[in-house]
N, C-alpha and C positions, 0 to 999 in steps of 0.2 A: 457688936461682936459678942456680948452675950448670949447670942444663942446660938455661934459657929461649933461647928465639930472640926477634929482635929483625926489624920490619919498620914500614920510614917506606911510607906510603900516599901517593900522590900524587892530586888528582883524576882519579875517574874508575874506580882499581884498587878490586880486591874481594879479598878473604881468607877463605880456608877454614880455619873452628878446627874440627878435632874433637868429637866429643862427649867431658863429663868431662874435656876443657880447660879448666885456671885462665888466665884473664888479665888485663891491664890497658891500660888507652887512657888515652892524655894527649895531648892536644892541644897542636900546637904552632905556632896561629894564635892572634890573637886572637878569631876567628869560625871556628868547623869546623860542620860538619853531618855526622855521621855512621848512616847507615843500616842495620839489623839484619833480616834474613829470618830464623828459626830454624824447623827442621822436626825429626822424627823422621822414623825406620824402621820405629816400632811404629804401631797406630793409636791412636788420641785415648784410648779408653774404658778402655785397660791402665791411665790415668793414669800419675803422674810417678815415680820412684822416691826423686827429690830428697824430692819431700813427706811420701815415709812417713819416710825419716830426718829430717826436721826433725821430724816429730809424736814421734817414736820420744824425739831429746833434748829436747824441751820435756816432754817428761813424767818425765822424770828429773831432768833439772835441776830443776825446783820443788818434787822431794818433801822432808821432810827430811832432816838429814844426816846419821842412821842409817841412814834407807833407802836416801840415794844408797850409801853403803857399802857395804850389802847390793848392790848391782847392781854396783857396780863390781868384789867380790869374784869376782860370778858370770862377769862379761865377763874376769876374770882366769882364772876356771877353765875357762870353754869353750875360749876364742875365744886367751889372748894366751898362756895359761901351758900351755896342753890337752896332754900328753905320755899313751904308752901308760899311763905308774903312777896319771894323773887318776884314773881307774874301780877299780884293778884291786883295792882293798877291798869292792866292790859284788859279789855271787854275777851269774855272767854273766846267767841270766836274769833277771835285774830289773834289769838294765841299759836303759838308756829310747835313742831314738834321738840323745841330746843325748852320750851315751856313744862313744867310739870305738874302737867293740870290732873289731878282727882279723878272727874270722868275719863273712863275708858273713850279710845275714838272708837267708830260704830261701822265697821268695816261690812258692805255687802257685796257679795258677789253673785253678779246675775249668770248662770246657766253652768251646767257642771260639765260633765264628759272630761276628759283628760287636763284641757286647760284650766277648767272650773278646778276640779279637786287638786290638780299639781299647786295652782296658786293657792287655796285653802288651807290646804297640810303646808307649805314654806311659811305664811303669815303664824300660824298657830304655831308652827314648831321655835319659830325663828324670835318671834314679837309676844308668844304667854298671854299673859295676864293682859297686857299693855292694850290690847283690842278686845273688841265685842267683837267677833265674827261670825257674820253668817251667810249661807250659801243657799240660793233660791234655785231649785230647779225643778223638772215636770216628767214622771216619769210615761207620759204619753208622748216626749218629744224624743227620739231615736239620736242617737250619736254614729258620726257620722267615718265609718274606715272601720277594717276589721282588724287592723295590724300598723305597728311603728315601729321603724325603722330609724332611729336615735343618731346623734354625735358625740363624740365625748364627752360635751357640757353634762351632757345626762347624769353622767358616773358622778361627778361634781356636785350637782347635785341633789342622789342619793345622800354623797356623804355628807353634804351640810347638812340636811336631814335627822341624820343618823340615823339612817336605813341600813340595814343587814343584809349584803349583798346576796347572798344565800336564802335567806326568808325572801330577800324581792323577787331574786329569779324562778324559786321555786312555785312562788302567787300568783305569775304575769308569763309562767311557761316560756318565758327569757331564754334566749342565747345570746353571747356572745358574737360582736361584730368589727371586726378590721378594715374597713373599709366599704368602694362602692366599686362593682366593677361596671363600666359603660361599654356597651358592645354596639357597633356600627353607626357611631356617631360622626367619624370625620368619614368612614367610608365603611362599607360593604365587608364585614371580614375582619376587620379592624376594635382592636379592642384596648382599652387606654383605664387602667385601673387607677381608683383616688384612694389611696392611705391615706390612712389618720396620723400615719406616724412620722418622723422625718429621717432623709436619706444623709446614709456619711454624718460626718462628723466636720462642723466648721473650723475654721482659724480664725484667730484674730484679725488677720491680713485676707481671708476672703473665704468664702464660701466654698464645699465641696464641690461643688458642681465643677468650679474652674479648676480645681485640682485632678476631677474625674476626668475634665475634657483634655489636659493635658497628657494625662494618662494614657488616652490613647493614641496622641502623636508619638509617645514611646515603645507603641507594642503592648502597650495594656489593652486584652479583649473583654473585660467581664462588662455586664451587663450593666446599666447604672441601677439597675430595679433589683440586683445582690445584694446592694447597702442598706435596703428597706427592711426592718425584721419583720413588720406588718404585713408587710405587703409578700414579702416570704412565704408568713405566715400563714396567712389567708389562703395563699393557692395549692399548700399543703395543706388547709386541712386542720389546723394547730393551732392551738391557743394555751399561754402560759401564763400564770399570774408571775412577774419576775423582781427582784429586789430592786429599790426605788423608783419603783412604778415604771418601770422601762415599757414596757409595753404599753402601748396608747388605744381607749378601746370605747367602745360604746355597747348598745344592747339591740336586738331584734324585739320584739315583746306582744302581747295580745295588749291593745292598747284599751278594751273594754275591762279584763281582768285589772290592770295599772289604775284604773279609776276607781275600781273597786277597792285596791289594795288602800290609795290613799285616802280613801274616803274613810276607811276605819281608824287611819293614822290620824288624818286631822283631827276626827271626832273625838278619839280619843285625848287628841291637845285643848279640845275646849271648841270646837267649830261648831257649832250649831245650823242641820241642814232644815228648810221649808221647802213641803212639797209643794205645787202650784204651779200655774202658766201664769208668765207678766200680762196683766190685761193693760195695764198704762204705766208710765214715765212719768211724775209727776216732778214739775219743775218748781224752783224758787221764782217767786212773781218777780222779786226784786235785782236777784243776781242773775236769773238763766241757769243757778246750777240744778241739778239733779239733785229733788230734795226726800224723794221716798217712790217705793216701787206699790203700783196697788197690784193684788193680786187678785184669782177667779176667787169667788164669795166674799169681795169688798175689802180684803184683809189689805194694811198698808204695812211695810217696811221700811223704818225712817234709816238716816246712814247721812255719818260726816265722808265716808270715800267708797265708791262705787266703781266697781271695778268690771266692764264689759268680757263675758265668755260665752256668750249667745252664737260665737260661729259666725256666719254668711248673716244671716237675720241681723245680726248689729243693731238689737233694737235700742239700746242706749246712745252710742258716739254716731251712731246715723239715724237711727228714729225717731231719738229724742234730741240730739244735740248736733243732727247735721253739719258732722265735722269736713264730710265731702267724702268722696271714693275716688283712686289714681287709677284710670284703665290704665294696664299695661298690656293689653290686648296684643299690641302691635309688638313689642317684647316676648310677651307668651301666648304662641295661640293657641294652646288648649285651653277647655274652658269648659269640658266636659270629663266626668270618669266614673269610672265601674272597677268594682275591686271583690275577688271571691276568693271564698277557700276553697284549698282542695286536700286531700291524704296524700302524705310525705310518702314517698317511692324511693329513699336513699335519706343515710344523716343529713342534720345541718349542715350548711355549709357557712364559715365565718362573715359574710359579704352579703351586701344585697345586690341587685342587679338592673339595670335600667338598658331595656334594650329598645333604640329607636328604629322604629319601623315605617314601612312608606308615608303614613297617612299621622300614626300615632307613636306613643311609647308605651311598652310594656315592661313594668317592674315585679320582684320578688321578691321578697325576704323569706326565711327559713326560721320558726320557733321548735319548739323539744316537738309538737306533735303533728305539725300541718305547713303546709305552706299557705302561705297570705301575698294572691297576685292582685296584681291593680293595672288598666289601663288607662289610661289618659289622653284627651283626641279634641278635635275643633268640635263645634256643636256638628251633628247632622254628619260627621266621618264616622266610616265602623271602624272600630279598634280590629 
């Protein structure tokens, strides 16, 4: 308690506690009323982290008191007691990441375009120091779509990131996206829009919907698609940033500019890119794993974790390590597409669009400057 502060309230004043502030309120009337706003920074769905550590010791605390032993041992060897000599009887390679070994791991990743650099920039922004990272790719090899079309995860994260949503959208000619709308999928005419967001408001005792559907054995007409703000949203036109992240949302974006954005991001954390085409896979004789990537003019890249973004080519988890392919052919039959720009003829609209057509399906997303369509068809159908 030597370092607490101490503050009388009068009617009227307010106090700002930090977050992960301990404190204490005593009243020195005999009648107080005391009023609490509490918010975060994060949004609602990361949840608390208070509640994983209380789940973390309620499941310790009750086991018995052998076991708590065993745990308290372990929390002694990681976490309270952890010195370079914790490991250093363990052969460096089988040391696990709970080990604090010296060497940096040697993180590669083979092939860049969107997936290449998204995973690049999260290791280096997220992991620092702690990896070697580097990304292998070829700029004679072409990436493959002219446009993405995202789900909320995206928003997520940008911000674990800590990307600036304004610097990202202005990079990658981003907009804003609510949803998908599907047009003539169960029929001709017929059109069945996917929010991101959710409808009504539940109860403990049950779900909106069954309160909706009772609604209308009373004479209630509205729509069930009024409860949705997204979905609202979206088909006006409308987009708002709203207080505790009420609005659920993702991005439209040039998904070639997005690779470029993050590619300066990573680089900037310490990624290190190699130009070059993988000419081989080179395996460990004794284990089968993936021990170093050779490149055009004999160059080798060694690497304790190798991380496949080759696309379709799969030249690591199927070239080299014939992990298998699942045809879902008979699930999805397309297995062909074609995707072009063209010059925007009206604003953005919040939504992308999937509209299925006799033979094929044709989509669309909308960014600040162009629209970005795509078709998608059986081998050998014209879209």
């Amino acid at each position: 308690l030597g370092h607490a502060q101490m503050a009388e309230l009068q009617p009227g004043d307010a106090l700002f506690i930090p977050s992960m502030w301990w404190h204490h309120v005593e009243g020195l009337a005999s009648f107080n009323i005391l009023m609490n706003y509490w918010w975060r920074d994060t949004p609602r769905f990361l949840g608390q982290p208070q509640d994983a550590l209380n789940h973390a010791l309620l499941a310790i605390r009750d086991l018995p008191a052998e076991d708590r032993a065993i745990w308290r041992d372990l929390f002694d060897h990681y976490v309270f007691a952890s010195t370079p000599q914790t490991s250093e009887h363990i052969p460096a390679g089988a040391r696990g990441v709970m080990m604090n070994e010296s060497r940096k791991q040697r993180v590669v990743i083979a092939g860049g375009g969107t997936a290449g650099w998204m995973t690049a920039a999260a290791l280096a922004r997220t992991m620092g120091d702690a990896v070697d990272l580097t990304l292998v790719e070829s700029d004679a090899i072409g990436t493959i779509g002219v446009g993405e079309s995202t789900i909320p995860p995206m928003a997520l994260f940008n911000r674990l990131l800590g990307i600036g949503e304004a610097e990202f959208m202005r990079a990658t000619q981003a907009t804003f996206k609510l949803g998908i709308k599907f047009e003539n999928w169960k029929d001709i005419g017929e059109t069945y829009f996917h929010s991101f967001g959710t409808t009504g408001t539940d109860h403990w005792s049950a779900g909106f919907q069954h309160f909706w559907l009772h609604g209308l054995t009373c004479g209630h007409e509205h729509s069930y698609d009024d409860y949705c703000l997204e979905l609202k949203a979206a088909l006006a036109g409308k987009f708002a940033h709203l207080p505790e992240d009420r609005m659920n949302y993702a991005y439209q974006l040039d998904s070639s500019l997005y690779a470029a954005f993050l590619r300066k991001l990573a680089e900037g954390a310490g990624a290190r890119r190699v130009e070059g085409r993988i000419a081989e896979v080179v395996l460990n004789g004794a284990t089968g794993d993936i021990a170093a990537l050779r490149l055009d003019g004999d160059r080798r890249i060694e690497g304790d974790l190798f991380i496949d973004c080759t696309g379709f080519r799969a030249l690591l988890i199927e070239g080299a390590l014939h992990v298998g392919f699942d045809d879902w052919t008979h699930y999805l039959p397309c297995d062909s597409a074609i995707a072009i720009q063209t010059a925007s003829v009206r604003p953005p609209v919040p939504y992308s669009t999937a509209r299925a057509m006799e033979s094929s399906i044709a989509g669309a997303i909308w960014i600040r400057t162009r629209r970005l369509n795509a078709c998608s068809a059986r081998s050998r159908v014209k879209c």
